[in-house]
VEXDO-834133 format. One record per residue (C-alpha): residue in three letters; x, y, z negated. Coordinates in steps of 0.02 Angstrom, whole numbers, padded with zeros to 5 digits, always signed. Layout:
BEGIN
ALAXYZ...
***
This chain:
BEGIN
UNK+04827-02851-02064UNK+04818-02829-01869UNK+04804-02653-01814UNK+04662-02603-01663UNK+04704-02490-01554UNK+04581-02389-01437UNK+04670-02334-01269UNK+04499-02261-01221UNK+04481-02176-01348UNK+04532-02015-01290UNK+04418-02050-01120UNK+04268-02084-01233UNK+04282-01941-01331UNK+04321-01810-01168UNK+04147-01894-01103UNK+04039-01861-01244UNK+04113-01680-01257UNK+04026-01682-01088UNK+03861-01745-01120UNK+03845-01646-01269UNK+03892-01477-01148UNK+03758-01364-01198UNK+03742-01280-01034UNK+03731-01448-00941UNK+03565-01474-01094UNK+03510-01290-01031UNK+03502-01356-00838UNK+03400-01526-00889UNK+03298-01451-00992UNK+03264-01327-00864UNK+03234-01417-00719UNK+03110-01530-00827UNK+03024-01368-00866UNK+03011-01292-00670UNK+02924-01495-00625UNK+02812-01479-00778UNK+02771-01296-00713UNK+02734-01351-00525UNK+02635-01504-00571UNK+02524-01390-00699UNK+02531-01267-00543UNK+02449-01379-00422UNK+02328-01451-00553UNK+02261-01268-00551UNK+02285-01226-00384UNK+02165-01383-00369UNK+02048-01340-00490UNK+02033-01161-00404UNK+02006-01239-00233UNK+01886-01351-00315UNK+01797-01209-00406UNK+01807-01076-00262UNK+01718-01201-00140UNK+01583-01233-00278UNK+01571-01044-00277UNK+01543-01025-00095UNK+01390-01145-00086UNK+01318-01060-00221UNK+01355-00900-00148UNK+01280-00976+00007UNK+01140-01052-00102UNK+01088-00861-00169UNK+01106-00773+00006UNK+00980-00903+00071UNK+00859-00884-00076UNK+00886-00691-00053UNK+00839-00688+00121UNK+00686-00792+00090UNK+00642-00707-00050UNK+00657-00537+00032UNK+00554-00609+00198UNK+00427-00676+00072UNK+00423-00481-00014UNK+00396-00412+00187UNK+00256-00551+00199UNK+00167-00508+00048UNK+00181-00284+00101UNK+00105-00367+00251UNK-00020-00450+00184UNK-00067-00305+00041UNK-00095-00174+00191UNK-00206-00297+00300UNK-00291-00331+00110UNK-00308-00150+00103UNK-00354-00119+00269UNK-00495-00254+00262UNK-00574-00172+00090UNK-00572-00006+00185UNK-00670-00070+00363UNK-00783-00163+00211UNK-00818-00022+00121UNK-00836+00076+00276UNK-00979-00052+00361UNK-01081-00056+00196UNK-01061+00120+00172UNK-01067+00201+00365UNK-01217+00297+00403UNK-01367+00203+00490UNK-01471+00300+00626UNK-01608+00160+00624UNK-01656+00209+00432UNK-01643+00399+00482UNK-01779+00380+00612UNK-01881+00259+00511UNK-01874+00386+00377UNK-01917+00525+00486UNK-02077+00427+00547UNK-02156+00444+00363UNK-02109+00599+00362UNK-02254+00706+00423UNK-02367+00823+00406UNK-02545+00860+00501UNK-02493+01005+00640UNK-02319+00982+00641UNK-02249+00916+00791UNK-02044+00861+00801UNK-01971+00909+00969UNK-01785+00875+00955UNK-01661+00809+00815UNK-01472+00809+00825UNK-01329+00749+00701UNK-01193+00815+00682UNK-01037+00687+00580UNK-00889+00745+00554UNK-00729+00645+00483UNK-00598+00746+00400UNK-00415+00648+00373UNK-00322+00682+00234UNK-00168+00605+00232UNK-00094+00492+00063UNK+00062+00536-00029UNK+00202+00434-00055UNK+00243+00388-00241UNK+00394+00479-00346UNK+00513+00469-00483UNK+00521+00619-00607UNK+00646+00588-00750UNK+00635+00402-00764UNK+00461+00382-00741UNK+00348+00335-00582UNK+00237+00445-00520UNK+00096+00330-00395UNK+00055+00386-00227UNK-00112+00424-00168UNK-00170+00340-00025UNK-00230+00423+00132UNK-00444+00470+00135UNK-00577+00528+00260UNK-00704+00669+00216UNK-00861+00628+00284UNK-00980+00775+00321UNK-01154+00733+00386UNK-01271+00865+00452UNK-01461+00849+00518UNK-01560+00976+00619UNK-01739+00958+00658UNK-01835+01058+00786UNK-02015+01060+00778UNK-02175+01165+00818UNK-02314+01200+00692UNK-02510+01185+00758UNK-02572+01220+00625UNK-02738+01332+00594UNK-02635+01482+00543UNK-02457+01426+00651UNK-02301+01426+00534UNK-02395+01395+00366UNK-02366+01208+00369UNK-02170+01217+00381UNK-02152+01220+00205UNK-02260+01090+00172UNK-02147+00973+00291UNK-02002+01045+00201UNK-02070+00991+00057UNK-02139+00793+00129UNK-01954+00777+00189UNK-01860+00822+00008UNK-01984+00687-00100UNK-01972+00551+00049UNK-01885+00407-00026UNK-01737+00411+00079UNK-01714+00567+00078UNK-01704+00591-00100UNK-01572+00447-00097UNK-01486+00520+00045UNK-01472+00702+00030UNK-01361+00821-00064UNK-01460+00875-00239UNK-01475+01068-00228UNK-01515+01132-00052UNK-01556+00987+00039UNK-01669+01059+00181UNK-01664+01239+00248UNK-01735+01347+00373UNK-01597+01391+00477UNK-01684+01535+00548UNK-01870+01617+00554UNK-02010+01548+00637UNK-02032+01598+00824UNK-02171+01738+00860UNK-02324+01629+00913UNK-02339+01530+01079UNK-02455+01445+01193UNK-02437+01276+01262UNK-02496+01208+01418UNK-02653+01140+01346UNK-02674+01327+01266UNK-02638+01274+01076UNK-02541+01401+00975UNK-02397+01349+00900UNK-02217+01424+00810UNK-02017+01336+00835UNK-01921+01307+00678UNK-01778+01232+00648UNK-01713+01134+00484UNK-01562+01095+00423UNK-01536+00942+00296UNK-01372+00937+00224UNK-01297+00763+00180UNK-01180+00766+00023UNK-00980+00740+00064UNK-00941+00571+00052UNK-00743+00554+00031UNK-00663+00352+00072
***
């Protein structure tokens, strides 16, 4: 029977000692690990470039939206105050105080001897200024806006002809306190006064007798 011999044998076996070297396994398996790390780095580094830039346009989306939304907030204070503003000049023209009805009051106003000889108003606006609104423990506490006091005064000056001079003042007193307007127009309790007492009798240049008065008519505060 022929015997085989292997020369290499010794050769083949060294060599797969040598691929079987566990440290030389170690290195492979190592370096195959560092590429798998780097390629699963840049796929992340990607996505994070990727993700960061969608970031910035939204980021740039919102800042946009924010500024318009804030310019459309400084629009709309705007457009509350000239609102406001407008109701106030509104109120203010069907509520300001007409002259024309005064006088036309004033001519049905009379009584027989009693002669006007002067009238003067007096209108006074006082300011108050508004308040700004607070916080106290959590909770809001409104503002007031500002106002203006309105204080209306009316003096008459007139002589009395009558028979007996000075007896007819009260009756005008009393003709001006049921006119219409008046009543509508004046303050409820002490409307009309005599601001001081009738003059000692006089004589005109046409020799009639005849007293001065003076009235006051007292308008009720009217606060806007």
């Amino acid at each position: 029977m022929p015997i085989s011999l292997n020369l290499l044998a010794e050769a083949q076996a060294a060599e797969e000692l040598r691929r079987r070297d566990p440290v030389k396994r170690a290195i492979f398996i190592g370096i195959s690990l560092v590429a798998v790390f780097f390629v699963w780095y840049a796929a992340v580094l990607a996505l994070a470039l990727a993700a960061k830039e969608t970031d910035t346009g939204v980021e740039t989306a919102i800042n946009a939206k924010t500024n318009a939304f804030n310019q459309v907030l400084l629009e709309q204070r705007s457009l509350d105050s000239a609102k406001g503003k407008l109701v106030a000049l509104n109120k203010l023209q069907s509520n300001r105080f007409l002259q024309g009805n005064l006088l036309n009051a004033l001519q049905m106003a009379t009584v027989n001897g009693v002669q006007l000889t002067g009238m003067s108003l007096d209108q006074n606006y006082f300011l108050q200024p508004g308040t700004d609104s607070q916080n106290n423990n959590g909770s809001s506490i409104p503002g007031r806006p500002p106002s203006v006091t309105e204080r209306i005064t009316l003096r008459l000056d007139g002589r009395d002809y009558s028979a007996n001079p000075g007896d007819q003042i009260n009756n005008f007193m009393g003709v001006i306190v049921k006119q219409a307007y008046f009543q509508q127009m004046l303050a409820k309790t002490n409307a009309v006064q005599l601001t001081s007492p009738p003059s000692a009798p006089q004589e005109d240049n046409n020799g009639k007798n005849f007293v001065t008065f003076s009235l006051q008519c007292q308008f009720p505060e009217r606060t806007r």
